[in-house]
Structures are given as structure tokens and as C-alpha cells.
N, C-alpha and C positions, 0 to 999 in steps of 0.2 A: 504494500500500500504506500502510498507515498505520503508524504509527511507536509503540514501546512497548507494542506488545499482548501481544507474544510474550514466554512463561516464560523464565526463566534457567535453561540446560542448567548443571548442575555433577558434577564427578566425585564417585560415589557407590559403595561397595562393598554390593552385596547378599550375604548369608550365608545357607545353606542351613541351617535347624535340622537337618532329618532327616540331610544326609548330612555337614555341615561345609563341602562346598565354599562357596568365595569368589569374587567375581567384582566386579569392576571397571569401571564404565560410567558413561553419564552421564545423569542424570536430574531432574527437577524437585522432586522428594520429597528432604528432607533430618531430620537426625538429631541429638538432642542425642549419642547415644553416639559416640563416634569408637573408628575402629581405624588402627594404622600397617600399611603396605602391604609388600610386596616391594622397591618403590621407597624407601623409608623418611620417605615422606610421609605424614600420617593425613588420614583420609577421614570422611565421615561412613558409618555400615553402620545397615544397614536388616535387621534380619532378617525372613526371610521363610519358613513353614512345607511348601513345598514349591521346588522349581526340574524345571530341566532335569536336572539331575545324581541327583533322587532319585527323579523322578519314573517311574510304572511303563511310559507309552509309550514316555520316550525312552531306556529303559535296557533296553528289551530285555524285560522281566519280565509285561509285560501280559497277561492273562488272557483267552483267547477263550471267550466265551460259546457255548453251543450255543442261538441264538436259532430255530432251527426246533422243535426240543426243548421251547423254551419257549413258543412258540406254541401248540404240540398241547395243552402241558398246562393252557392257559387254555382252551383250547375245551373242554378235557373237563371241566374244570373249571363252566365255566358252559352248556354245552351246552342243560340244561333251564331257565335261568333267562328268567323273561318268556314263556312257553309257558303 
């Protein structure tokens, strides 16, 4: 294997814009903004405009399409087109 290829994992807090949560991990990406933690150490924070916590599949809120629905009304839509 070869030696010094690999990035420096470092602890980083990502911040949710949409919903506020916060989350603690570690990552290669780093930040001049710092936040203090729960721990009462500061991190570098990354905000980020969606996550798990706001997002609509993992919260339950996701919107099922009627994709049969929308099929029909392409085909009727172009039924006579290219004839």
C-alpha cells in the first residue's frame, strides 16, 4: 500500500438549514466557521441545505406520484404527433 495518499478524516459538525438539526461526524471537508458542541468542544460546521432530518423520503412526507396517470396523459397528449 502506499503511504500518505489517504485524506485526513477530522471531526466535523454538519447543520441542517431547513430543519436546524446538527450532526457530528467525520469528514474530509473542513470550515473556517466553527460551532461549540454538546461536548463543549468546537468543530468546524458545514452547513448544508438539505439532510436526513429534512428531507421528504426520510421523514415520512414524500409525495407518491400517480405515474400511470401520467403516462396516459403523455400518450394522449402526443398520440397524433409524427403521423
Amino acid at each position: 500500500m502506499k503511504t500518505d495518499i489517504h485524506p485526513d478524516y477530522a471531526p466535523v459538525v454538519f447543520r441542517d438549514l431547513a430543519s436546524g438539526a446538527t450532526f457530528l461526524t467525520r469528514s474530509t471537508v473542513s470550515s473556517d466557521k466553527t460551532i461549540e458542541w454538546e461536548d463543549g468542544n468546537s468543530y468546524p460546521v458545514i452547513d448544508v441545505e438539505i439532510s436526513s432530518a429534512s428531507h421528504p423520503f426520510y421523514t415520512g412526507k414524500q409525495r407518491i406520484l400517480d405515474s400511470a396517470g401520467r403516462v396516459e396523459k403523455f400518450n394522449q397528449r402526443f398520440k397524433n404527433f409524427g403521423k
